[in-house]
C-alpha positions as CSV (number, residue, x, y, z in Angstrom):
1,X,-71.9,34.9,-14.5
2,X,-73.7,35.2,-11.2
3,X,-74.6,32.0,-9.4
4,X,-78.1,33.8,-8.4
5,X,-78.6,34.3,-12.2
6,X,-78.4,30.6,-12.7
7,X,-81.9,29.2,-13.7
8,X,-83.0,26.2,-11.2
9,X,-86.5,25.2,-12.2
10,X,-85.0,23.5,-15.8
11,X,-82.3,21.2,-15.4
12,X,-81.3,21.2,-19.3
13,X,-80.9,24.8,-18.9
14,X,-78.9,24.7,-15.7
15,X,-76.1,22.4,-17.4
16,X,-76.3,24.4,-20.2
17,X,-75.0,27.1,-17.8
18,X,-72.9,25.5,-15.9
19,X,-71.6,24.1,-19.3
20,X,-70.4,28.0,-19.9
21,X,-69.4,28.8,-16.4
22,X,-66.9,25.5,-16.4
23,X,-65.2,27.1,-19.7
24,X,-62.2,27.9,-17.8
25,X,-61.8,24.6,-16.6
26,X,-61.8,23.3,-19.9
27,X,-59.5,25.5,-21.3
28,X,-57.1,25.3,-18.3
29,X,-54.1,24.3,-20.2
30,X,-54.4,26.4,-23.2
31,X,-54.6,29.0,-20.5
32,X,-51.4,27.9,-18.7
33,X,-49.7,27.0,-22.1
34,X,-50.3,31.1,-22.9
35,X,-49.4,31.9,-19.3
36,X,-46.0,30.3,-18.6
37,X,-44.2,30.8,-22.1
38,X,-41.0,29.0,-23.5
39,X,-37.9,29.7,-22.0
40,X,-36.8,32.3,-24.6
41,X,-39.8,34.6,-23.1
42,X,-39.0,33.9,-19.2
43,X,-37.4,36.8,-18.6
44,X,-40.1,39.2,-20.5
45,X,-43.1,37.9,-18.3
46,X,-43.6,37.7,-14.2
47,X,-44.7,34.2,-13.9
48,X,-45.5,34.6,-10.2
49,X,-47.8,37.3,-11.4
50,X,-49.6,35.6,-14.4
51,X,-50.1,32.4,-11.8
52,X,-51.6,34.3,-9.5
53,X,-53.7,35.9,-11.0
54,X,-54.8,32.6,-13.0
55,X,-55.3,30.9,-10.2
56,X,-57.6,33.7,-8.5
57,X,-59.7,33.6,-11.6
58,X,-59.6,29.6,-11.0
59,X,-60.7,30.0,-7.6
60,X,-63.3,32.9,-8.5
61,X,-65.2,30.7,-11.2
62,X,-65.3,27.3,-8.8
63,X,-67.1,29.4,-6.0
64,X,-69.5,30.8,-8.5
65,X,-70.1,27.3,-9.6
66,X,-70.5,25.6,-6.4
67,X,-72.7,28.5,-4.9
68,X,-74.9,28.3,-8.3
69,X,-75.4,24.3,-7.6
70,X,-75.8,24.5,-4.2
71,X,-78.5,27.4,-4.2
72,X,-80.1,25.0,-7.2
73,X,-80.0,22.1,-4.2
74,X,-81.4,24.0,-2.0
75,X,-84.2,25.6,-3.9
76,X,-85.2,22.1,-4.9
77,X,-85.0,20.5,-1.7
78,X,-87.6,23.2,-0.4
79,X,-89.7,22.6,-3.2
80,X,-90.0,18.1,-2.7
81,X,-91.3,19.5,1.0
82,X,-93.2,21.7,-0.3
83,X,-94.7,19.4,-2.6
84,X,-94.6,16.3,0.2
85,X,-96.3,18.1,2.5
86,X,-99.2,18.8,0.0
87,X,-99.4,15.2,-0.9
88,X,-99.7,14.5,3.3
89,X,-102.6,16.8,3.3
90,X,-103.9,15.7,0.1
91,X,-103.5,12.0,0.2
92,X,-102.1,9.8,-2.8
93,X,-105.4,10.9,-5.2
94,X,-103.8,13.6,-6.8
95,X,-101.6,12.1,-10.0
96,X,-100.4,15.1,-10.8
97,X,-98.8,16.2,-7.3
98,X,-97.3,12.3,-7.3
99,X,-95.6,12.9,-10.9
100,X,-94.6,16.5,-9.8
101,X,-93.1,15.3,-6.7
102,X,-91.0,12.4,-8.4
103,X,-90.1,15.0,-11.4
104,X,-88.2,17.3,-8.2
105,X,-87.0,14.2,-6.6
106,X,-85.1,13.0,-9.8
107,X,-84.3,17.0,-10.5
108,X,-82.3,17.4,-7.0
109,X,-80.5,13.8,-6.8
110,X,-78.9,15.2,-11.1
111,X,-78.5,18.1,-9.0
112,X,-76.5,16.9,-5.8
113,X,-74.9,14.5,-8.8
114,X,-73.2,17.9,-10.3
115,X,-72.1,18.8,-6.6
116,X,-69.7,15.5,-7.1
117,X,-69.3,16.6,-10.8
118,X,-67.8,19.8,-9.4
119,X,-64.8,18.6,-6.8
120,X,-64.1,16.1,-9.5
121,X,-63.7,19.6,-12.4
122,X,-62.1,21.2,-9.2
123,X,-59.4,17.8,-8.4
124,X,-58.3,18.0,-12.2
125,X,-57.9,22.0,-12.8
126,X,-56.3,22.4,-9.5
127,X,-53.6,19.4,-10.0
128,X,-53.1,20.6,-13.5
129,X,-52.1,24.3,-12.7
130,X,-50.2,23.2,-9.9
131,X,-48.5,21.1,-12.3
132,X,-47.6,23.8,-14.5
133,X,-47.6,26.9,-12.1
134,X,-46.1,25.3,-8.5
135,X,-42.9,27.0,-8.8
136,X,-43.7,30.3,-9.6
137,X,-46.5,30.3,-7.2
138,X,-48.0,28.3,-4.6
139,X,-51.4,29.2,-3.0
140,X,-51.4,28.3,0.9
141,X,-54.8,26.5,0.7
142,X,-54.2,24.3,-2.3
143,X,-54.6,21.1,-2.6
144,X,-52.7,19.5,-5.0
């Protein structure tokens, strides 16, 4: 899933998303349980292989996820200026641009919330593959 596909403007349906794209993470070790097999099957599988290529889907899926949130953070953070700037040239009279503007405020601090969400998903499914996967391969930039 791309992280310019991810929807911004509803916040329900941006976890929702980010519910799905976090699936890996989830299911990281089912993943490594079916990756690394019993030691009766060692010999029939390249474990250096399978880790690598688990972890490069690992890393794939956090970027995704972190570009996704950050665009969302971004996007939002454009739209409370946009949207304090109209109450400057407006004044306070307008109830609607008030509740609007506090709606977007509350929308982009759940938003840089999920940010810290995200290195915490990260921490866990990074120190659990490296658990499982350090000595059949080790990444140069992890950090376990």
């Amino acid at each position: 899933m791309a992280a310019a596909s991810v929807e911004c403007s509803d916040f329900l349906e941006f976890q929702d998303t980010l519910r799905k794209m976090r699936q890996i993470d989830d299911k990281i070790i089912y993943m490594l349980n079916s990756t690394i097999p019993t030691e009766s099957f060692k010999g029939q599988v390249d474990l250096a292989t399978q880790c690598k290529d688990l972890f490069q889907q690992i890393e794939s899926e956090n970027k995704q996820r972190t570009q996704a949130i950050t665009r969302c953070v971004n996007v939002t953070k454009e739209r409370v200026m946009q949207l304090k700037d109209l109450r400057e040239k407006n004044g306070d009279g307008d109830p609607s641009l008030v509740k609007n503007l506090r709606k977007e405020q509350t929308k982009l601090r759940l938003l840089q919330s999920e940010l810290n969400i995200e290195e915490i998903v990260k921490k866990r499914t990074i120190q659990v593959y490296y658990e499982r996967c350090r000595g059949f391969y080790k990444p140069m930039h992890i950090d376990a």
